[in-house]
N, C-alpha and C positions, 0 to 999 in steps of 0.2 A: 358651436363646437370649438374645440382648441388647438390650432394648427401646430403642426410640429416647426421647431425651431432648428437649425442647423445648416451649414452649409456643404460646399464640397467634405471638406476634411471631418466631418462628421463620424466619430464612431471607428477613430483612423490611432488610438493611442499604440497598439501595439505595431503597425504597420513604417507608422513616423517615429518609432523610438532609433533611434543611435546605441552605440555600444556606449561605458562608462568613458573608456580613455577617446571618444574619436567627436565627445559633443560638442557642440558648436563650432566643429573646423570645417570648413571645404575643401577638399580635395581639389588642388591644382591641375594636377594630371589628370583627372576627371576632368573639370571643367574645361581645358584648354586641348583636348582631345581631337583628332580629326581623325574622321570616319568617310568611306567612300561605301559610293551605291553599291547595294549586293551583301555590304557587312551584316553577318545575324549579331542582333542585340538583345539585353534583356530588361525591359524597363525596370530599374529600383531608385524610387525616389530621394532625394536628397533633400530631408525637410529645414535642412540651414537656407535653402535658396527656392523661393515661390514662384521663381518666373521661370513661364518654360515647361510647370508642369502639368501631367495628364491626369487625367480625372483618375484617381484611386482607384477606381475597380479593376483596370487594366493593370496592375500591381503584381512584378513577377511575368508576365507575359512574354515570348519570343517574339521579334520581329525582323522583318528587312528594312534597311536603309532605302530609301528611293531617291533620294534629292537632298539638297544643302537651300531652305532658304531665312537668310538671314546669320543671323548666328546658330540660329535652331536646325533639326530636321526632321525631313518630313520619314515616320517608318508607318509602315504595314503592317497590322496584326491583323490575326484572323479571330473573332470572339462573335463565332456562328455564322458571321456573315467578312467578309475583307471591308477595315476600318484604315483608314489613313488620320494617322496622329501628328502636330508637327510639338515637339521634342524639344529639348536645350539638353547639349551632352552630359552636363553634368548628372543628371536623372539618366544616363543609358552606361552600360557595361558591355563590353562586348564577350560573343561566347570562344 
């Protein structure tokens, strides 16, 4: 039989597109962000920068901040069961 081919980002083009004016920049103030426990965020990935991110099906999701470790952080979504994700800001918005 013939296995399928792909990885995470699989099947992910409309998800990881950018506007025309904003390709290939990072967002400063995103990136450089400080967020404290208790903040609702909402994961939207930031496909200029690969480290730090969450598995795509969590895409759009609500969560809570818990902890700061590293540069990253750890949030809380609920997706049927309570998942703990650790995050890099640049990938979180807040609500």
């Amino acid at each position: 039989m013939v296995t399928r081919k792909g990885g995470a980002r699989k099947r992910s083009r409309k998800k990881m597109r950018k506007e025309r004016q904003n390709k290939g920049k990072i967002s400063m103030t995103h990136y450089f962000q400080v967020l404290k426990s208790g903040d609702k965020v909402v994961l939207r990935a930031e496909p200029a920068y690969q480290k730090g991110m969450y598995n795509l099906r969590f895409h759009g999701k609500i969560g809570t901040v818990l902890a700061k470790k590293g540069n990253c952080y750890e949030v809380e979504i609920t997706d049927g069961k309570i998942k703990k994700l650790i995050v890099h800001p640049v990938h979180l918005n807040k609500v």
